[in-house]
N, C-alpha and C positions, 0 to 999 in steps of 0.2 A: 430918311429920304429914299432907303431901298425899295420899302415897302410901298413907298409913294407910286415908284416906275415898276413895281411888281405885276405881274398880269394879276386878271379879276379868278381867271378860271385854270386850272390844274389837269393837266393831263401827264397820267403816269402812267407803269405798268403794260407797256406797249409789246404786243405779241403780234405774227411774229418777229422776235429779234435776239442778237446774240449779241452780247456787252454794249447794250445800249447802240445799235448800230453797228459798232465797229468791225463785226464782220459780219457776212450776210447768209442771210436764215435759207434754206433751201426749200422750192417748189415743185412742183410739177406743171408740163403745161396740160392744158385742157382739163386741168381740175382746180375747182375751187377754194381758194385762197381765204381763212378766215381770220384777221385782223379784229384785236379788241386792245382796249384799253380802258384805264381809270380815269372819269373824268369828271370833274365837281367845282362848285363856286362858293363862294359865298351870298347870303340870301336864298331866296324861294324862286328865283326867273327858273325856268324851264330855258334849257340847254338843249342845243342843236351841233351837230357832228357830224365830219365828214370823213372820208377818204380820199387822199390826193393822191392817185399811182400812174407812173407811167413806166413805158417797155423799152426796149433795150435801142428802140427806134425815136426816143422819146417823146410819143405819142400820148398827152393824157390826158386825162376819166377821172369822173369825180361818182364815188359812191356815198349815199345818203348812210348815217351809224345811225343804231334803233340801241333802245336801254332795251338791256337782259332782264328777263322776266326769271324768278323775282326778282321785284324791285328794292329798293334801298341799297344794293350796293358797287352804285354809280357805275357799272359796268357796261358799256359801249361795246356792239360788236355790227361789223361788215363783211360782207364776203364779195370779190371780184374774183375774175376766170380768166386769168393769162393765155392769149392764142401763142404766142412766141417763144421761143430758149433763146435765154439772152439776161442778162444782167435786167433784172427790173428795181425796182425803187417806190416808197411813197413814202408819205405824211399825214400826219392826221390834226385835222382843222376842227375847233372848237367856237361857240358862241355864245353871246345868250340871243333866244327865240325871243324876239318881242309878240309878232303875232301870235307864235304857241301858247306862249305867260297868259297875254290876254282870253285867249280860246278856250285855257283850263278852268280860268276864273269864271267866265262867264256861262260856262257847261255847268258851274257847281252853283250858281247864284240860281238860273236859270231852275235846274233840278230843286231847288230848296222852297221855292217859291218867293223867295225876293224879288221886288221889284228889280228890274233893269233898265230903264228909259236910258241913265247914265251911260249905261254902259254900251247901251246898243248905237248912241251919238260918239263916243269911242271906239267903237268897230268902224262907224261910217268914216272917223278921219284916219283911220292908218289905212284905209283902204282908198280914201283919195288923195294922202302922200306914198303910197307905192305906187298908184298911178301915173304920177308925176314927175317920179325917178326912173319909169320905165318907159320903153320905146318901142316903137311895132307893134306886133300881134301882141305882147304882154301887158302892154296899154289899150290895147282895143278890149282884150278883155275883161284887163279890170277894169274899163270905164262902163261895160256891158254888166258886171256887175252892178255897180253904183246906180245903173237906171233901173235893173231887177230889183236893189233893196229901196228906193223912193216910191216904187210901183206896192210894193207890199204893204197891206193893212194888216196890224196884228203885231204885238210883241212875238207870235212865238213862231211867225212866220220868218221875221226877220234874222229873230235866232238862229231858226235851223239855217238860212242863208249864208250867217255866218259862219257857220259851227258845219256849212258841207264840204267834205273833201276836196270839191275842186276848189273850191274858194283855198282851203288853206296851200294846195302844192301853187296855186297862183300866187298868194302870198308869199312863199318859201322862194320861187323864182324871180320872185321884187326884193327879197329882204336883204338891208343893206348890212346885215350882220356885224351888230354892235359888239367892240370889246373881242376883236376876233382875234383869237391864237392860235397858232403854230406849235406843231411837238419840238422839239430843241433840238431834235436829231432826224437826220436822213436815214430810214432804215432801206438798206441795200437786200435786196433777194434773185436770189440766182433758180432761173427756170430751169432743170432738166427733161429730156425726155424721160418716159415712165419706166424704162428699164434703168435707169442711174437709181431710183430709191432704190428697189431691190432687184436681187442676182443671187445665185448660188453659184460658186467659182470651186470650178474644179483643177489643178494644179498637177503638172507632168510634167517626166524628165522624159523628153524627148530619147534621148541617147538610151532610156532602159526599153524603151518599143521594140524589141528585137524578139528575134526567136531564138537566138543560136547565142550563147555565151561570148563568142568571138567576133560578132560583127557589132558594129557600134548601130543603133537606134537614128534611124532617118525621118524625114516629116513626112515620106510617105507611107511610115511605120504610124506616122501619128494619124494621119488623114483615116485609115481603118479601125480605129479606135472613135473616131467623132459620129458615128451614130447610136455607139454604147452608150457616151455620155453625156449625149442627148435626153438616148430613153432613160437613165438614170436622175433626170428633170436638172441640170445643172444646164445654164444661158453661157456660163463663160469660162472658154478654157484659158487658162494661167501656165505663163512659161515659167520657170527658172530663169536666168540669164542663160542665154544659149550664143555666147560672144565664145573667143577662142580664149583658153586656159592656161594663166600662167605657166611657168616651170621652178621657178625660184621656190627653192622650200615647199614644193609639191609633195602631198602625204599620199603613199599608199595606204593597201587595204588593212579594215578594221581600224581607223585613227592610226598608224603609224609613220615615223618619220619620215623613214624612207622608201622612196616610190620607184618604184620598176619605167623602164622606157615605156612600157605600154598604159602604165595605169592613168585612168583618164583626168583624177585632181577632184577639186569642188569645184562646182557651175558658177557658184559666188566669185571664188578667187580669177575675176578673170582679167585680162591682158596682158599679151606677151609679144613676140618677136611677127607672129600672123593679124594683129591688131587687136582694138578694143572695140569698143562698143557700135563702130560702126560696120566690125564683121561678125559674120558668122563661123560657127565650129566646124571646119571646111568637113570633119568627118559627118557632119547631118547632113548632108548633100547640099546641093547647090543653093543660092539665096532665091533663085527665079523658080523653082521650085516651090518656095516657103511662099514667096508670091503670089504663086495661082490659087492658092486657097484660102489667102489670107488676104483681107483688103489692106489690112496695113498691118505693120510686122508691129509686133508687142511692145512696148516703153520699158524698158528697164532701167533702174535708177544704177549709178554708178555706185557700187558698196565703197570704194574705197575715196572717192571723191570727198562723201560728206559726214565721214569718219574723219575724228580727232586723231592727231599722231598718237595719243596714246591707244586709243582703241583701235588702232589702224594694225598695230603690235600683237593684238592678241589672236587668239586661232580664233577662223572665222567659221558660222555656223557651217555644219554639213548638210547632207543630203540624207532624206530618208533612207533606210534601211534597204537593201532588195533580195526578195526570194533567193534560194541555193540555188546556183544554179545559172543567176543572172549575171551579167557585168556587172561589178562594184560600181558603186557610189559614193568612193572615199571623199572622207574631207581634206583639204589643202589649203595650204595656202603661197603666194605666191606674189611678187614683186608687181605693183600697181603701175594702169598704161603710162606711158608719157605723158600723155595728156593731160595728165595728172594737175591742178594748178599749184604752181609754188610760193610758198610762202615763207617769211621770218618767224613765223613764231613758233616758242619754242616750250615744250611742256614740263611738268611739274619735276619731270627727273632729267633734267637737263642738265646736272653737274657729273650724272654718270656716261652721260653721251657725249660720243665725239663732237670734234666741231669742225664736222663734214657734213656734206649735203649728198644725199643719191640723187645719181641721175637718172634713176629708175621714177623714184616716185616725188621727187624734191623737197623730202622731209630730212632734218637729220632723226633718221627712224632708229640709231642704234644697232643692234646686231642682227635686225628682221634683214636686211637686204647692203651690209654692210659689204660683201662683198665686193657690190657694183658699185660703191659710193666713190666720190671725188672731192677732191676739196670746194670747202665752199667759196 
């Protein structure tokens, strides 16, 4: 009984897409979008395909699929041109071509020199039941047809009538598309503009922009530096986290444990007593400052937010190396903001950990920031 309610026709291997739809393939706008897939029946009918996409407004456009040249293996391809950024979407629609089936048949009879009377009084009736399922202009025209092929003497007059171009996209825009399936999935496509494919990302510690050892690196240290690395062809400068810097278990210089009042920590380990992620490192200067040259201040992900307690324990990466000469770039690390979200659970070594919670970070973390810890 499955194969009873099976569809007739097979559409697979649908590009582009990512796990079968389930996440969505990336575009660009104002360039062309090419869409193929695998599409086959059973029997000899000639197959017709489409594309069904709409934009992020969902506005949608139907593109006609042509078979890939070579032929034989069933390979359907489309191309649309997104004008929007924006979530776009399509599907792809398959048939069987009753007009095409017939059009191929009677090209090859016609070509062979077989009679056709049969065939040419079977062109006349799908062309006056399209006429009859269509409305407006696409019935005026196919009924202007029908008095073009009565008017015509001659087999091979009538042929080419049938067999002209416009006759057949007339027929394609009447055809009531027998046995019509649907791909099984909604494939999702995300448009960006053309600088999201690529970028070259250049990456700076603000705080080494300095000239002098002892003064800490400001954004208007960075701001003379942005047409170096300009001309060096990089689109995008990358910060560090440039939040203010723990103190908890802050490392001085060269990796060591202990850190002097001045030494500045890792850029990573940040939140302390001056805030988290919603300030800045009051020593880079002011945020209205980082403002006027920046249209919007840079996203930085919280390290310790979406770290596991256990990995939360471990020393966190450092900073690149810097010249003799420069301020250090030691690694640190450092008790996580408040903001931190708290939770119960509890990790794999949790028979050696107290059963305290910090009110630093609301982990029971063990000895990383035991100090400040409270009961739970």
């Amino acid at each position: 009984m499955a194969a009873i309610h099976a569809p007739r026709i097979a559409i697979e291997a649908v590009q582009p897409s990512l796990d079968h739809g389930r996440f969505a393939a990336k575009a660009s706008v104002d360039e062309p979008v090419t869409v193929s897939a695998v599409i086959f029946a059973d029997g000899h009918d000639v197959l017709a395909a489409a594309v069904c996409w709409h934009d992020d407004l969902g506005q949608q456009q139907r593109v006609p699929m042509q078979l890939v040249k070579p032929l034989g293996r069933d390979l359907w391809e489309a191309r649309f041109t997104p004008r929007r950024i924006g979530r776009h979407g399509f599907i792809i629609e398959a048939w069987w071509d009753l007009y095409g089936t017939y059009r191929h048949e009677l090209a090859k009879k016609h070509q062979a020199g077989v009679p056709v009377e049969l065939e040419l009084e079977e062109g006349r009736r799908l062309v006056v039941a399209a006429a009859e399922r269509s409305e407006g202009e696409l019935k005026a025209a196919l009924e202007a047809r029908l008095d073009r092929f009565a008017s015509l003497d001659g087999d091979d007059t009538r042929v080419a009538l049938l067999l002209d171009e416009e006759t057949l996209q007339l027929m394609q825009a009447a055809d009531e598309r027998p046995h019509l399936t649907r791909s099984d999935a909604h494939y999702p496509l995300d448009v960006e503009r053309l600088a999201a494919r690529f970028a070259s990302w250049y990456e700076l510690f603000p705080r080494s922009e300095t000239d002098h050892p002892s003064r800490h690196g400001t954004f208007d240290d960075v701001r003379k530096r942005l047409p170096a690395i300009r001309d060096m062809g990089f689109d995008v400068l990358y910060f560090p986290p440039i939040h203010p810097i723990g103190r908890t278990h802050r490392k001085g210089p060269n990796n060591t444990l202990t850190a002097g009042p001045d030494d500045p920590g890792s850029p990573y380990a940040i939140g302390s007593h001056e805030g988290g992620t919603r300030r800045f490192t009051p020593s880079s200067a002011a945020a209205s400052r980082f403002v006027s040259w920046s249209p919007t201040p840079p996203t930085t992900a919280w390290r310790s937010r979406w770290t596991s307690p256990s990995n939360a324990r471990r020393t966190t990466p450092g900073s690149p190396s810097t010249p003799a000469g420069s301020p250090g770039v030691p690694t640190a690390r450092s008790a996580t903001p408040r903001t931190r979200p708290r939770s119960t659970r509890t990790s794999s070594t949790s028979t050696s950990m107290p059963r305290t919670r910090c009110r630093h970070c609301g982990w029971r973390c063990a000895t990383w920031c035991r100090a400040g810890s409270t009961k739970a």
